[in-house]
C-alpha positions as CSV (number, residue, x, y, z in Angstrom):
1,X,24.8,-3.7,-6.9
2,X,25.5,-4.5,-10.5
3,X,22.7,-3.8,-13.3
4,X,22.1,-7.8,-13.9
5,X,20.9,-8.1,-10.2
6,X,18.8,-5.0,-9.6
7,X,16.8,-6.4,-13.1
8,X,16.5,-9.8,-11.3
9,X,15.5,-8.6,-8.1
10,X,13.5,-5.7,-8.0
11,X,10.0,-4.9,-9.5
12,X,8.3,-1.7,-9.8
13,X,4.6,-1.0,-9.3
14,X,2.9,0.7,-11.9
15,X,0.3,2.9,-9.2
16,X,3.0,5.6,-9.4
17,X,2.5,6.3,-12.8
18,X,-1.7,6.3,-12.1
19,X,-1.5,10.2,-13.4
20,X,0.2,8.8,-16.7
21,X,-0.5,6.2,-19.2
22,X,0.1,2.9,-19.2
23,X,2.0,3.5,-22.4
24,X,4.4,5.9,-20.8
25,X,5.0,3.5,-17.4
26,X,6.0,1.3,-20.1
27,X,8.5,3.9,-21.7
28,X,10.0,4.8,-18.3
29,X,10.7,0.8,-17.3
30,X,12.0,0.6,-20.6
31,X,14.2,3.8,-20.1
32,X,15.3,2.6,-16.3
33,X,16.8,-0.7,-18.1
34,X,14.4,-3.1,-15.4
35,X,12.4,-6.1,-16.4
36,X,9.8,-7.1,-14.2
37,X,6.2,-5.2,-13.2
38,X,4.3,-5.7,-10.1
39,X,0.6,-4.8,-12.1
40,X,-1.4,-2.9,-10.6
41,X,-5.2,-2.8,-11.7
42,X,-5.8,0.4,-11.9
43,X,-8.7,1.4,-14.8
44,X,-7.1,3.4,-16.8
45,X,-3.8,1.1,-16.9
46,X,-5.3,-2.3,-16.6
47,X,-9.4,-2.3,-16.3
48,X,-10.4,-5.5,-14.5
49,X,-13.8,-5.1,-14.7
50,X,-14.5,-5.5,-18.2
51,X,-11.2,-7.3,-18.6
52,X,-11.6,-10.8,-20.9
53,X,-8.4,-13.1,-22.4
54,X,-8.3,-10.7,-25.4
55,X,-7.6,-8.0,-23.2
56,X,-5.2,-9.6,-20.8
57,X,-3.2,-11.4,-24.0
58,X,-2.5,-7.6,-25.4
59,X,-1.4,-6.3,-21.6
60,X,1.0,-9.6,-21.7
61,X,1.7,-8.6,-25.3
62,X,2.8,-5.1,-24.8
63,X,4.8,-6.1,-21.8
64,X,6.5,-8.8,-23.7
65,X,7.4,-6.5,-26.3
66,X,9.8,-4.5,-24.1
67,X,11.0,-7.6,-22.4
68,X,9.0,-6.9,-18.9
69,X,7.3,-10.4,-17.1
70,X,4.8,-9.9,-13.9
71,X,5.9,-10.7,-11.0
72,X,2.6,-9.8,-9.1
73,X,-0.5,-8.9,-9.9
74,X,-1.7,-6.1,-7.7
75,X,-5.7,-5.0,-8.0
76,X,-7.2,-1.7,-6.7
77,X,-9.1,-2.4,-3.8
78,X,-8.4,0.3,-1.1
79,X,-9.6,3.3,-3.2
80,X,-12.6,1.1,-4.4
81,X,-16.0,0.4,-2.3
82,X,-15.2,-2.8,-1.7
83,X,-14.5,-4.4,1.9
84,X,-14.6,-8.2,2.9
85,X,-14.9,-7.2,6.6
86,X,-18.3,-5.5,6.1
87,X,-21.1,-6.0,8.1
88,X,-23.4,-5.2,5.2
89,X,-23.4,-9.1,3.4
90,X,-24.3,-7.0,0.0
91,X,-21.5,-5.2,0.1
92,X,-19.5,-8.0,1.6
93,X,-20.9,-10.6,-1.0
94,X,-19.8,-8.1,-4.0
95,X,-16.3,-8.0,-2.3
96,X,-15.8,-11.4,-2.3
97,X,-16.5,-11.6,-6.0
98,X,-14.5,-9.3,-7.1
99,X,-11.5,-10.2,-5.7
100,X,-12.5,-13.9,-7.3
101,X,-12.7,-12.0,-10.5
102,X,-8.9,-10.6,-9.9
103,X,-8.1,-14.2,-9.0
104,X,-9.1,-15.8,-12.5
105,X,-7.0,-13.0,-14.0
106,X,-3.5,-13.3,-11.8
107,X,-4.2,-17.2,-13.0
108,X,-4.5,-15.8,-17.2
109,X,-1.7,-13.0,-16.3
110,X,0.4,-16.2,-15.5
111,X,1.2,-13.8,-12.3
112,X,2.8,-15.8,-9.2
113,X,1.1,-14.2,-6.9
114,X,-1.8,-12.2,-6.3
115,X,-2.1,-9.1,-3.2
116,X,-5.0,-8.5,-1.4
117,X,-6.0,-6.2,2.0
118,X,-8.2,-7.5,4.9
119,X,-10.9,-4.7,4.7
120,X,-11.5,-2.7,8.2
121,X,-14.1,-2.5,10.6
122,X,-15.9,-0.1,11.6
123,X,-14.8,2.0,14.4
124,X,-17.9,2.2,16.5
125,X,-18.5,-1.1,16.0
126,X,-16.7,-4.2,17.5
127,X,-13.8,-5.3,16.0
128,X,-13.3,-8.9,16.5
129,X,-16.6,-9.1,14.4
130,X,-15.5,-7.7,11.8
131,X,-12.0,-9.3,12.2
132,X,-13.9,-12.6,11.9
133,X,-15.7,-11.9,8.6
134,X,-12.4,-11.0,7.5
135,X,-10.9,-14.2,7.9
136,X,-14.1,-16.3,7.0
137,X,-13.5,-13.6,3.8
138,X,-10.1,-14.5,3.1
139,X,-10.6,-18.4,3.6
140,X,-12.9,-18.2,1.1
141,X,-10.4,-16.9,-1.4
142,X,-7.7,-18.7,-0.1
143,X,-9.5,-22.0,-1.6
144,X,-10.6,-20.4,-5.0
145,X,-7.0,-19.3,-5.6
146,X,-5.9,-22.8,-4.6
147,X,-8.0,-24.3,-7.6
148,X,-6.6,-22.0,-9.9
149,X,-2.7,-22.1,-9.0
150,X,-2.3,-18.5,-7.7
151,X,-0.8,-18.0,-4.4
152,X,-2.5,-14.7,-2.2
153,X,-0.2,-11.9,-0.6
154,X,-2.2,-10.8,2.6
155,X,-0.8,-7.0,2.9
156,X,-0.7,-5.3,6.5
157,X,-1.7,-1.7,6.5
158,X,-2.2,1.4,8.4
159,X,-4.4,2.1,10.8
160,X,-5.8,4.8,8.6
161,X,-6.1,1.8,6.0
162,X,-7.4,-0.8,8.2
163,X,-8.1,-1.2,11.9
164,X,-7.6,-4.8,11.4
165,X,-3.7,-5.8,10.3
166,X,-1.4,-3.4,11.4
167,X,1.5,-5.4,12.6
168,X,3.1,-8.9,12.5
169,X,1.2,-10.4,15.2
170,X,-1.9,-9.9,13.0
171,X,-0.2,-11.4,10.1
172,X,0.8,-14.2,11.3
173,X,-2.5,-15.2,13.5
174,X,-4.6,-14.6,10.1
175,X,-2.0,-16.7,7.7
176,X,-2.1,-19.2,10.2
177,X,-5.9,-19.3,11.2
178,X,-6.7,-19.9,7.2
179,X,-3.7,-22.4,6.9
180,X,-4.3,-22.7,3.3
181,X,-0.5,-23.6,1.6
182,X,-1.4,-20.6,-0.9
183,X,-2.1,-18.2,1.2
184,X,0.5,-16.1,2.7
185,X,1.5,-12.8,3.3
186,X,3.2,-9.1,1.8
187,X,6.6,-8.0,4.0
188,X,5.9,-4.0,3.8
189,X,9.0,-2.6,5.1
190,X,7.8,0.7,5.0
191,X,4.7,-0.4,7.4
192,X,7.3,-2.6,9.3
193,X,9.4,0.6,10.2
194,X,6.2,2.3,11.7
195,X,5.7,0.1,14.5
196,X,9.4,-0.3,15.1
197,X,9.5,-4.3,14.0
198,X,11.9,-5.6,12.2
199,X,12.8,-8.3,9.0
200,X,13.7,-10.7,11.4
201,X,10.4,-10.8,13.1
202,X,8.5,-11.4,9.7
203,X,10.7,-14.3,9.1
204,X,10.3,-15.9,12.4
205,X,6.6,-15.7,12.4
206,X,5.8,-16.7,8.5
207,X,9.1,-18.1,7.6
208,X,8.2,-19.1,4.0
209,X,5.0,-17.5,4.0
210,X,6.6,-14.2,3.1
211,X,5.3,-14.0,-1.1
212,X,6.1,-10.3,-1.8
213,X,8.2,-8.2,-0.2
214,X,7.6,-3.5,-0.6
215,X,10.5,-1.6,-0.1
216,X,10.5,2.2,0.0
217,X,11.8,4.7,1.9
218,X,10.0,6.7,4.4
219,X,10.1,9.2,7.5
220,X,9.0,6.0,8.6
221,X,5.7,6.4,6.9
222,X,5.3,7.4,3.7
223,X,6.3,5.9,-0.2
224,X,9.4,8.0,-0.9
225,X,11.7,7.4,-3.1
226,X,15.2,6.1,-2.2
227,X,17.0,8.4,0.3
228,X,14.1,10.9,0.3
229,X,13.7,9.1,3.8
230,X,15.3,7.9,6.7
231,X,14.8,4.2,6.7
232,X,17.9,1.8,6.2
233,X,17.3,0.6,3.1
234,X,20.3,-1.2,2.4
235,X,20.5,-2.9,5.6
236,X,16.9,-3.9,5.2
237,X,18.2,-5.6,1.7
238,X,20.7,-7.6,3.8
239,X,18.5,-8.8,6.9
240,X,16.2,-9.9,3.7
241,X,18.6,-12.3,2.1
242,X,20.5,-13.7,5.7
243,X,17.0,-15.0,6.4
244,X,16.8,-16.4,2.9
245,X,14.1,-14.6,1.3
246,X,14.7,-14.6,-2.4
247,X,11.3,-13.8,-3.8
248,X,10.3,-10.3,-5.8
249,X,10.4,-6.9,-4.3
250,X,8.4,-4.4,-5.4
251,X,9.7,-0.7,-5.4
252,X,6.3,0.9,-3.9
253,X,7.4,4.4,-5.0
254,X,4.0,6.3,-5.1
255,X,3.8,9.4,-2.6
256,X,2.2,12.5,-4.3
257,X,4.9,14.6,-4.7
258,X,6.2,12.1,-7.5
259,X,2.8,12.4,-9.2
260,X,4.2,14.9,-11.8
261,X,7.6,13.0,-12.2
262,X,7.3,9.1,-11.0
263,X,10.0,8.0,-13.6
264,X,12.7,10.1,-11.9
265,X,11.7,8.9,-8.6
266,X,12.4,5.5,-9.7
267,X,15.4,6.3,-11.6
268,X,16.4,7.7,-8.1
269,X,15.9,4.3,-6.7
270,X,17.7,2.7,-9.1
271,X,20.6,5.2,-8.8
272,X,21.0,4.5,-5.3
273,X,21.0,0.6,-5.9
274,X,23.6,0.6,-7.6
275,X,25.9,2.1,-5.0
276,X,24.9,-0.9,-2.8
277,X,27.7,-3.2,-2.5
278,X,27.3,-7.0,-2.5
């Protein structure tokens, strides 16, 4: 794949660079010759609680300066204590208003698209309940980000993540329960490969509500970097564009044994994108 189309295509997440700072993730895109950032809010890269349009005008700023756009905007909400599935409507109610915050800033960050998680339920607990504050959850949202122009990237997880969207069956029930035309979903193909589905499936079940495709490699599960896995990555790249997907995807390159060296991890990636053909 020639230089020109891996810049076009291919985004890079800024959560493997969480042990460096922001200014060095910027050096290493810079370095690795790509253009566009899938942001992650992470605090000490880009702080959305005390962000204001100062603060997101010098992100945009520094990012313009070395030629990088967003393609997503990506905020921390697994690590964080915050879950829209929670029984507890305090800790619900602050979850909810959060992610509204994030919302306003994907709409200043000018970002396509914002990602967001369902939040889990509790094990000992019944989980259709929690499923269904979920949804009611992400309807919510779905409508805010309507008013504001931002579309929302629902991301299936693991079941260590989340007990409640694992696979695309749970995708594309939730998508189409809220029905909301900005609301839509994240294509992890690493997660994909873990319970042995395929692109195909995604594209039969959401068809256009596909926003944000991860790719990475994996043993299946894990964040590797290219050929550190086992997962057929360049095949995966082809199944993407014969069902006509032509949106961003993010390089989701953030296992911990790149912690000390992310920017040759992703220079791996890159490496190995370029000996794709077509």
């Amino acid at each position: 794949m020639d230089v020109e189309k891996i810049r076009e295509v291919f985004s890079v997440m800024n959560n493997a660079y969480a042990s460096y700072t922001f200014q060095f993730f910027l050096d290493s895109m810079e370095a690795l010759g790509l253009t566009k950032v899938d942001l992650w809010g992470g605090v000490q890269h880009f702080d959305p609680y005390c962000v204001d349009t100062g603060y997101i005008r010098s992100t945009l700023r520094k990012l313009a300066e070395r030629g990088l756009s967003v393609t997503a905007y990506t905020p921390e909400i697994l690590a964080y204590p915050y879950n829209i599935a929670s029984e507890d409507d305090e800790v619900r109610g602050e979850s909810i208003a959060y992610i509204e915050r994030n919302i306003w800033i994907a709409a200043q960050l000018e970002a396509p698209v914002m990602l967001l998680s369902p939040g889990w339920g509790m094990w000992d607990r019944p989980k259709e309940e929690a499923r269904k504050r979920s949804v009611d959850s992400l309807a919510l949202l779905a409508q805010r980000a309507e008013t504001l122009g931002v579309r929302l990237a629902l991301e299936h997880l693991t079941i260590q993540s989340s007990n409640l969207l694992n696979c695309v069956g749970d995708v594309q029930k939730a998508v189409s329960e809220i029905g909301n035309p900005y609301f839509g979903a994240v294509l992890d193909l690493g997660q994909m490969s873990v319970f042995g589905e395929n692109v195909s499936d995604y594209f039969q079940a959401l068809g256009d509500k596909v926003f944000v495709v991860h790719m990475m490699d994996g043993g299946p599960q894990g964040h590797l970097a290219f050929g550190d896995g086992v997962l057929p990555l360049q095949q995966y790249y082809a199944d993407l564009q014969a069902c006509g997907y032509r949106g961003p995807i993010t390089l989701e390159i953030n296992d911990g044994r790149y912690a000390r060296d992310p920017h040759h991890a992703l220079q791996q990636c890159v490496a190995a994108l370029r000996c794709w053909e077509g």
